[in-house]
C-alpha positions as CSV (number, residue, x, y, z in Angstrom):
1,X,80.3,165.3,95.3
2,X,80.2,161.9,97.0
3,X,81.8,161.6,99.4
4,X,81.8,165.3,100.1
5,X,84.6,167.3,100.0
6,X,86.0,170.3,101.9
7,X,86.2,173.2,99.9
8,X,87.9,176.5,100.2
9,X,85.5,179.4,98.2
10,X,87.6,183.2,97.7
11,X,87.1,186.1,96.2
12,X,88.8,188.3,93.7
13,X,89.0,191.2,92.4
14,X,90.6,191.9,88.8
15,X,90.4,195.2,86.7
16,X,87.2,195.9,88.7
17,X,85.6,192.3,87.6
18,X,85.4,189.8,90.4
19,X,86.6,186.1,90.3
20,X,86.1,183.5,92.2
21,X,88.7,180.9,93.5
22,X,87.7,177.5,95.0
23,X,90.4,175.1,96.4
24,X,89.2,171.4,96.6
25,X,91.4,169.4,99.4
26,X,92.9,166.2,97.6
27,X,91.4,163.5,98.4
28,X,92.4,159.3,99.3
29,X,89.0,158.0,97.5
30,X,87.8,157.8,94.1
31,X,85.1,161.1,93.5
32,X,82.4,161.0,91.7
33,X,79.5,163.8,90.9
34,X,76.0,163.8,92.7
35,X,75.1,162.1,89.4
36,X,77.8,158.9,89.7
37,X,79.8,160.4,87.1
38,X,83.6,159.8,88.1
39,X,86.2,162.1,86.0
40,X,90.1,162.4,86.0
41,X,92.8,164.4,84.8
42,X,95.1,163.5,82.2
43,X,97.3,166.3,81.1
44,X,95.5,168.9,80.1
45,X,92.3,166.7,79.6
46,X,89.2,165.9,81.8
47,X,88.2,162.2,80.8
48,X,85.7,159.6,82.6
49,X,86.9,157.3,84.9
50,X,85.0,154.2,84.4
51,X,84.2,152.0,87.6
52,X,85.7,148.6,85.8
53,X,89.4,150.4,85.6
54,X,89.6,151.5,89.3
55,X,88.3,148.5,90.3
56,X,90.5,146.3,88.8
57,X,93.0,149.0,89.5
58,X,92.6,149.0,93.2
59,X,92.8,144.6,93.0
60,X,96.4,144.6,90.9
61,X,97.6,147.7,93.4
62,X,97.7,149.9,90.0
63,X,99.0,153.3,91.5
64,X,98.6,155.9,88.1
65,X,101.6,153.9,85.8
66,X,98.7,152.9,83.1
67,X,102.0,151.0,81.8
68,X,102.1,148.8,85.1
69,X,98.1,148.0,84.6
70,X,97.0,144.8,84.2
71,X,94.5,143.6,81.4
72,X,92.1,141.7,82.9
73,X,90.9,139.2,79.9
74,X,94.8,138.6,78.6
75,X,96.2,135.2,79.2
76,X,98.8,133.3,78.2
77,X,98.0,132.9,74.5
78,X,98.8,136.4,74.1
79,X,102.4,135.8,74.6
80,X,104.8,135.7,71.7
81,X,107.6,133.8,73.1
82,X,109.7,134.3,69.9
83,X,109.6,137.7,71.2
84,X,110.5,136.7,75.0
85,X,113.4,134.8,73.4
86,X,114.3,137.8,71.4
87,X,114.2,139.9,74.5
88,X,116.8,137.1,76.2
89,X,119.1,137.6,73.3
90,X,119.4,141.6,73.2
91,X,120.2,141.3,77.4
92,X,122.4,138.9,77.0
93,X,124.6,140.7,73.8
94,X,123.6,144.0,76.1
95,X,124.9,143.1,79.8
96,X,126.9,140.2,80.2
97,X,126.2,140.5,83.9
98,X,123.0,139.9,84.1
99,X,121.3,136.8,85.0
100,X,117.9,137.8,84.2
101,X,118.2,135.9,80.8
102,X,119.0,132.4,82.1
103,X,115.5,132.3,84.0
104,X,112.8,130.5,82.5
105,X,110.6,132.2,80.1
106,X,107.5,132.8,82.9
107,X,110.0,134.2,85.6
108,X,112.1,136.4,83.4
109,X,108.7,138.0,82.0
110,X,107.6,138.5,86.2
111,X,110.8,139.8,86.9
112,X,110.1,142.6,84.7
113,X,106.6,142.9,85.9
114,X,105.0,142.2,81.9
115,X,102.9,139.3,83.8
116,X,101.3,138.8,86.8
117,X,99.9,135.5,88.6
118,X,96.4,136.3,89.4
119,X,94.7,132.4,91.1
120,X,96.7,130.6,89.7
121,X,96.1,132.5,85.9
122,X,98.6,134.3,83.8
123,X,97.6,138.0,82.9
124,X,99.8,140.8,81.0
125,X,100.3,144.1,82.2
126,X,100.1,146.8,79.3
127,X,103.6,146.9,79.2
128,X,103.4,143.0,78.7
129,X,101.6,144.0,75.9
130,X,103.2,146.4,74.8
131,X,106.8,144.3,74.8
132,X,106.2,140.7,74.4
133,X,102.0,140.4,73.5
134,X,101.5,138.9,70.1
135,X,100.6,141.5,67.0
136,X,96.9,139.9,67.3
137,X,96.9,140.8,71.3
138,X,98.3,144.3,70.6
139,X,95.7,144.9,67.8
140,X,93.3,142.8,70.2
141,X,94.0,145.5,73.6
142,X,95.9,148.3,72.7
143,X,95.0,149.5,68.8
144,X,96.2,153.1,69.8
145,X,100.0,151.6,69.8
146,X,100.7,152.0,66.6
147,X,103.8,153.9,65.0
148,X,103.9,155.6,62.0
149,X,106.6,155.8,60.0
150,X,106.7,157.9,56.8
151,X,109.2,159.0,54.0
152,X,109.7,162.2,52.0
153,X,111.4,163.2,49.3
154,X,113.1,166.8,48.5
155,X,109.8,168.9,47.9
156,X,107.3,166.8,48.0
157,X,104.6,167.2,50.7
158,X,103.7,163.6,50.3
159,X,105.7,160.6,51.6
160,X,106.6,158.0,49.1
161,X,107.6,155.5,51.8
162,X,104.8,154.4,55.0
163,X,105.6,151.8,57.2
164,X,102.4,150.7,59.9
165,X,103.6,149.3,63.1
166,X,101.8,147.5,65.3
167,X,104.3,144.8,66.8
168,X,106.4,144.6,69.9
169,X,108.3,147.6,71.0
170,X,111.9,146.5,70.4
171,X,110.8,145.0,67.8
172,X,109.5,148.3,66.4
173,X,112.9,149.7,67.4
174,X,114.6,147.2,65.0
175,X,112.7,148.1,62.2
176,X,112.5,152.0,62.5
177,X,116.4,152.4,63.3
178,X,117.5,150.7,60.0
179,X,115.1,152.9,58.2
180,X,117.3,155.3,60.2
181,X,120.2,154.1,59.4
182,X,119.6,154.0,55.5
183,X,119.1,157.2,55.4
184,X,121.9,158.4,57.7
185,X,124.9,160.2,55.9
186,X,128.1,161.5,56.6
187,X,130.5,164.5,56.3
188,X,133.9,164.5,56.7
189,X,135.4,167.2,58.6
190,X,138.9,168.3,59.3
191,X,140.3,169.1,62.4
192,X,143.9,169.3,62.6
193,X,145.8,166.2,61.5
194,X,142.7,164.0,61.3
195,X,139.0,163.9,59.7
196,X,135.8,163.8,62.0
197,X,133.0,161.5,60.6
198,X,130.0,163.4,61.0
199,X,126.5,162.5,60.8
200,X,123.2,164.0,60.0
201,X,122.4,162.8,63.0
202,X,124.1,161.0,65.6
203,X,122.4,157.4,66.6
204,X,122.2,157.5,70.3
205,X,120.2,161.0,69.7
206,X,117.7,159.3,67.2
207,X,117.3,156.4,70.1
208,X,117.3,158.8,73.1
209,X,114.5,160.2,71.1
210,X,112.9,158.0,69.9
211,X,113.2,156.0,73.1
212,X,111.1,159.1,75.0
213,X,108.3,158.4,72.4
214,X,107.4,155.3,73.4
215,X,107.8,156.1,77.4
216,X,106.0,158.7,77.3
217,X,103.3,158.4,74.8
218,X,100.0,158.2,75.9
219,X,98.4,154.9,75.6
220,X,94.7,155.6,76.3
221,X,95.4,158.7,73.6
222,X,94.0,156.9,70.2
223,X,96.5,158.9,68.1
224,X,99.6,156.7,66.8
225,X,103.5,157.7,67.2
226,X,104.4,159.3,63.8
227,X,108.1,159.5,62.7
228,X,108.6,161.8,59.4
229,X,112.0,161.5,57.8
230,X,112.5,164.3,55.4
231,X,116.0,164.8,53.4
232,X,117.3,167.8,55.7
233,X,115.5,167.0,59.1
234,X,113.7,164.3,61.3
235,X,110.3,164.9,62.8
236,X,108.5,163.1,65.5
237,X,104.9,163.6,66.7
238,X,103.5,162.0,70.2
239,X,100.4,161.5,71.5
240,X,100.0,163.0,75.1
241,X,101.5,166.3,76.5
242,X,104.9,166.7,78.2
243,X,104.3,165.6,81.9
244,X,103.2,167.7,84.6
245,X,105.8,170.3,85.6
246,X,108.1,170.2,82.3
247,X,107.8,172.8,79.9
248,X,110.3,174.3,76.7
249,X,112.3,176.7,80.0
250,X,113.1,173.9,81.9
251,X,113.1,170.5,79.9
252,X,116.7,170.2,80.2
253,X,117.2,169.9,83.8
254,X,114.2,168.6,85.2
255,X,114.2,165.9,86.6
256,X,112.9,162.7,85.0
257,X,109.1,162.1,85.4
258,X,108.2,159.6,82.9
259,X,104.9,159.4,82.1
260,X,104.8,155.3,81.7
261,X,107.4,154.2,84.3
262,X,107.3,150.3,83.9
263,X,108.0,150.9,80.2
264,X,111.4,153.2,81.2
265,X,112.0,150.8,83.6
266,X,112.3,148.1,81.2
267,X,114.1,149.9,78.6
268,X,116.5,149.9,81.4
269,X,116.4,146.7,82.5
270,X,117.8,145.9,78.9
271,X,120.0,148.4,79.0
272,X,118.7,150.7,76.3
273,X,119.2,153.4,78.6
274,X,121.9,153.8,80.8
275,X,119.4,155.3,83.2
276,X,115.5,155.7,83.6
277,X,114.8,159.0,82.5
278,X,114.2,162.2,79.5
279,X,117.7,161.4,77.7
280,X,116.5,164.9,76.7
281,X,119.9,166.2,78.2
282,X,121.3,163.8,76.0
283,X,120.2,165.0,72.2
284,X,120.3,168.7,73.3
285,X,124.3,168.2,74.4
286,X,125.4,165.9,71.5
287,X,123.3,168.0,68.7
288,X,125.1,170.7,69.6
289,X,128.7,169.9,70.4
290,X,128.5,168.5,66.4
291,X,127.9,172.5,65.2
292,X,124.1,171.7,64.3
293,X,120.8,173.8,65.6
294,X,119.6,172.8,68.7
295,X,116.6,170.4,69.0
296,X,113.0,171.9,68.2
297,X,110.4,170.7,70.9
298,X,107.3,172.0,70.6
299,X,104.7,171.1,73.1
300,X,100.2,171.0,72.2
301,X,97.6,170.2,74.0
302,X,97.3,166.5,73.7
303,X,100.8,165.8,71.9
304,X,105.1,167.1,72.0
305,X,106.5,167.8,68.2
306,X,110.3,167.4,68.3
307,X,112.2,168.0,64.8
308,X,116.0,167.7,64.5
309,X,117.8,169.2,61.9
310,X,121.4,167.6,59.8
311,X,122.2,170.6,58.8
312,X,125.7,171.6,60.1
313,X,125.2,174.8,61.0
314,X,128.5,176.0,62.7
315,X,131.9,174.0,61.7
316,X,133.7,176.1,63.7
317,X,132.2,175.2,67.2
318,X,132.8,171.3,66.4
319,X,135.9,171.8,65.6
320,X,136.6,173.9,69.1
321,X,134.3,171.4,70.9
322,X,136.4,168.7,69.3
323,X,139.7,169.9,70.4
324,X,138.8,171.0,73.7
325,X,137.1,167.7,74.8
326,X,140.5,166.0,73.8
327,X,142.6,168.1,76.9
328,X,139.8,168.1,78.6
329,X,137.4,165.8,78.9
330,X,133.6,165.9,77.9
331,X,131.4,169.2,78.5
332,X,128.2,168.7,80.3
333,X,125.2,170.1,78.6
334,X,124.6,173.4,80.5
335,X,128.5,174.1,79.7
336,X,127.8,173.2,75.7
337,X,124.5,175.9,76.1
338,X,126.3,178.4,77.5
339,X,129.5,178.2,75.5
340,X,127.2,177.8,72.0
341,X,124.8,181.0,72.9
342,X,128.7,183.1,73.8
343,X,129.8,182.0,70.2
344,X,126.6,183.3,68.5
345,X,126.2,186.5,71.0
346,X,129.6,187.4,71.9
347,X,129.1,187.5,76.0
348,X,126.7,185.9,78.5
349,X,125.2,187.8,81.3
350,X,124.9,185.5,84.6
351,X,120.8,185.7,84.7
352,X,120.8,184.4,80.7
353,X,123.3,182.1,81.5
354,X,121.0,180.6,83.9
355,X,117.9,180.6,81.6
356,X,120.3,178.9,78.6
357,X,121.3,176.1,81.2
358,X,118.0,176.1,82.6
359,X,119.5,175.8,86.4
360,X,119.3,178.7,89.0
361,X,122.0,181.4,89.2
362,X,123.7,179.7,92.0
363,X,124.6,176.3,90.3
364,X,125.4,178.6,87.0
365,X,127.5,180.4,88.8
366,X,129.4,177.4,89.6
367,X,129.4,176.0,85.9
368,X,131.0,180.0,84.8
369,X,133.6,179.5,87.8
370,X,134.8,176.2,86.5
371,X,134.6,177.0,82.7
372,X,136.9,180.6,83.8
373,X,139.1,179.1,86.6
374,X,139.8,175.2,85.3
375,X,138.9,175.4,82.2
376,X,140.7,178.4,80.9
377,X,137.8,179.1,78.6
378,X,135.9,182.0,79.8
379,X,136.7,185.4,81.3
380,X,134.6,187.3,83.5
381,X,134.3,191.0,82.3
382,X,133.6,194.3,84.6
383,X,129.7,194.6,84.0
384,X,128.5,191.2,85.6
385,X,129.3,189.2,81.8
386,X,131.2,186.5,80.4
387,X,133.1,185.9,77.2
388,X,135.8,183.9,75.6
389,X,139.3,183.6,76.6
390,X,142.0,185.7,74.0
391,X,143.1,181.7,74.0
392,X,139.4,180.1,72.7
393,X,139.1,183.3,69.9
394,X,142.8,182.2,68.6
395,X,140.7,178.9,68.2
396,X,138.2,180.2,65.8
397,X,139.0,181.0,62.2
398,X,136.7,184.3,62.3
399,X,139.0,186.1,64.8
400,X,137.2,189.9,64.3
401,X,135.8,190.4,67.3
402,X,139.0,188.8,69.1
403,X,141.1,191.8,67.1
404,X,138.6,194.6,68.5
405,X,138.4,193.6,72.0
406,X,142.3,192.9,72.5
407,X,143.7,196.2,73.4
408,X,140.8,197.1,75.7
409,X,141.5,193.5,77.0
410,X,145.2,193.7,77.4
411,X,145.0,197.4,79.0
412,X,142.7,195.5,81.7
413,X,145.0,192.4,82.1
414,X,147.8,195.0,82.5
415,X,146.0,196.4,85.6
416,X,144.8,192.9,86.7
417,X,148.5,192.1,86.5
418,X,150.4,194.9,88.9
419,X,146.9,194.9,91.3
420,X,148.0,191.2,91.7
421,X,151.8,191.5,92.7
422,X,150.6,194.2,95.3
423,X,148.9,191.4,96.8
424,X,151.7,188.9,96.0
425,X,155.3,188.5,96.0
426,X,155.7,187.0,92.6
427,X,153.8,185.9,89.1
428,X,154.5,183.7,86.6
429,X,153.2,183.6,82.9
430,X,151.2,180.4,83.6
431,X,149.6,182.5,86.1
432,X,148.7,185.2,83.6
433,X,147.1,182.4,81.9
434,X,145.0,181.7,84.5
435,X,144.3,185.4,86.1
436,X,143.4,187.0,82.0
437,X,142.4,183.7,80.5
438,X,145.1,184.6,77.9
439,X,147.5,182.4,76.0
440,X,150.8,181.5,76.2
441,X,151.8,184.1,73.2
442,X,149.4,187.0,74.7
443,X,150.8,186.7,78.1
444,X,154.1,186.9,76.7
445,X,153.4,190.0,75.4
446,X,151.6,191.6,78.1
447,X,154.5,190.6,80.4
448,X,156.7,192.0,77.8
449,X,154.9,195.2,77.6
450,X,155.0,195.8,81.6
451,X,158.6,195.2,81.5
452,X,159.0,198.0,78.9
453,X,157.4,200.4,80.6
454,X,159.2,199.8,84.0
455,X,156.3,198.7,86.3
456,X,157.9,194.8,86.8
457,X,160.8,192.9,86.5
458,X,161.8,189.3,85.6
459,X,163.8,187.1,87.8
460,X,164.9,183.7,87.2
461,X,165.1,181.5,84.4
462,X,163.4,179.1,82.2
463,X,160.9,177.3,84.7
464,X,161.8,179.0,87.3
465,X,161.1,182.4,85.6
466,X,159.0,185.0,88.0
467,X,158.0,188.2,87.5
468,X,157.9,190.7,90.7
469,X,157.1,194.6,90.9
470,X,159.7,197.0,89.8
């Protein structure tokens, strides 16, 4: 290696074979072989480094954003100013705050870093490109940006629609969401006095998505961004894998590493994103609360599949998601995991509550608490588990497993009932509630039942009704 490196060589051993382990310290300078061969990492991928991109690299301060790079033969001419106009106009009808719109053309495009000044000459940056560069200058720099767009029909394994683009980003965004939106239908649902519109697929899940393509494609990848819409499910396909550190377990809750970060930053600067990051949180939480399956990612070696499905899968849920979002406000998505895997499995341990949520047991601990304690939903049971309220299974129209578990249940709330008023002077039925996560009609009867049998006694009246040990 020049310059040489520190290495650190051990050994060993493995079902009686021997294997060796070598640790290379990292290192502030560019490597290259004994031979002048320079390599780096990309993913999963070992690819050459050639000497005219860290050069140039190391001139424009380039720091590993290939968005943020600058093309070093671009120039003016490969600005579409229609485009930088059209950028102007979605900011403006976007955030009526900003200011960045009423600066002239060059300064609004160096504000969001899509140009650079380099003696005295105008160059773009990929995401310059990539945004406001003229279809010739895209085709011209960056051929590998190229979205796909294809259309099925019911049984038919080939599309009768295609749609090549190779034009500015939101521009592409335009064209692919009314596509989108053509084939977008929806279902009335019931619940209670009023019907719930609901779509195959809700819109700011399609742009979250398809929003996460284009940030974190990869753009030295030669493979284009390919959106299939078939008549039951949507299917994207992206060039590059998921970015260091994020995986299936944990893609969720991780915290936002896009892999082009002058591209999310943009999106944010015109407010397509509330904030820079996966919006994965986002299509997992609102797929969900609307009854359908949970989004398919599925992660290769060079690319991330993610398929989303219309199908509504469980009416019931949306309808309790529905109601309960209406008393009490919206669910974040590690409660909508754990309260969808309880509707399909019955309980919840603490440990697969943690792996549903993707958090650590200490923060899911917290989420259980506040779903049992302020929420009313949840009960803790004996053997470390969790499981709906008698209140939530009085929600759902399939009450069979709420029939077999309420006399164990109410024999338990019974005890839970006279341990607390040997602790306490007094309980009210609100406090049952609370303390068996019952409802108003259960705790009635519980009460009722302890009175019967002599073990309390009910003072008071109407609000001011307590209940004490006999």
């Amino acid at each position: 290696m020049i310059p040489k490196l520190f290495t650190d060589i051990e050994v060993y051993k493995l079902d009686d074979k021997e294997i060796i382990s070598i640790s290379v310290e990292k290192s502030s300078e560019i490597i290259s072989t004994s031979n002048g061969i320079t390599y780096r990492r990309l993913g999963k991928n070992t690819k050459p480094y050639y000497p005219s991109e860290y050069s140039s690299n190391k001139i424009e301060g380039f720091k590993g954003d290939y968005s943020a790079k600058i093309i070093e033969h671009s120039c003016e001419a490969d600005i579409d100013f229609v485009e930088v106009e059209n950028l102007k106009r979605k900011l403006q009808s976007r955030d009526k705050d900003s200011t960045l719109y009423n600066l002239d053309d060059l300064t609004f495009l160096k504000d969001l870093e899509l140009i650079k000044i380099i003696e005295d000459e105008i160059k773009l940056t990929v995401a310059g490109v990539l945004f406001v560069g003229t279809e010739a200058a895209i085709i011209k720099y960056l051929p590998q940006a190229e979205i796909l767009v294809l259309s099925y029909k019911e049984g038919k394994t080939e599309y009768y629609k295609r749609l090549d683009l190779k034009v500015p980003l939101v521009r592409a965004i335009d064209r692919i969401q009314q596509v989108f939106e053509d084939r977008n239908s929806i279902e009335n649902i019931q619940v209670g006095l009023f019907k719930l519109e609901v779509q195959d697929y809700p819109i700011n899940v399609f742009q979250e998505a398809l929003l996460n393509a284009m940030t974190h494609r990869d753009y030295e990848n030669t493979s284009s961004i390919i959106i299939k819409f078939y008549p039951t499910e949507i299917v994207m396909e992206n060039p590059g894998s998921f970015p260091e550190g994020i995986d299936s377990n944990n893609i969720i809750s991780h915290p936002s590493t896009p892999r082009n970060k002058l591209i999310a930053e943009i999106f944010q600067k015109l407010k397509y994103v509330q904030r820079s990051g996966q919006g994965v949180d986002i299509i997992f939480k609102d797929m969900l609360a609307l009854g359908k399956s949970a989004p398919d990612y599925t992660l290769y070696n060079n690319a991330v599949k993610l398929i989303l499905r219309s199908s509504l899968e469980d009416v019931e849920f949306l309808k309790f998601i529905t109601k309960e979002e209406e008393n009490l406000g919206e669910f974040t998505v590690q409660e909508i995991c754990i309260l969808k895997y309880i509707k399909e499995n019955k309980t919840i341990t603490l440990s697969k509550a943690a792996e549903v949520a993707q958090i650590n047991k200490q923060s899911v601990t917290t989420v259980l608490n506040n779903l049992c304690q302020k929420k009313n939903i949840l009960q803790r049971e004996k053997r470390n588990s969790y499981m709906f309220t008698h209140r939530v299974y009085a929600e759902f129209d399939d009450q069979i497993e709420y029939i077999k578990d309420k006399d164990f249940d109410e024999i338990q709330a019974e005890a839970m009932i006279v341990d607390y008023l040997k602790k306490n002077d007094f309980i009210t039925r609100s406090d049952v509630e609370i303390l068996c996560g019952f409802s108003s009609t259960s705790s009635k009867r519980v009460l009722q039942k302890l009175r019967n049998q002599g073990q309390i006694e009910l003072i008071g009246k109407g609000k001011a009704s307590k209940y004490i040990l006999k």
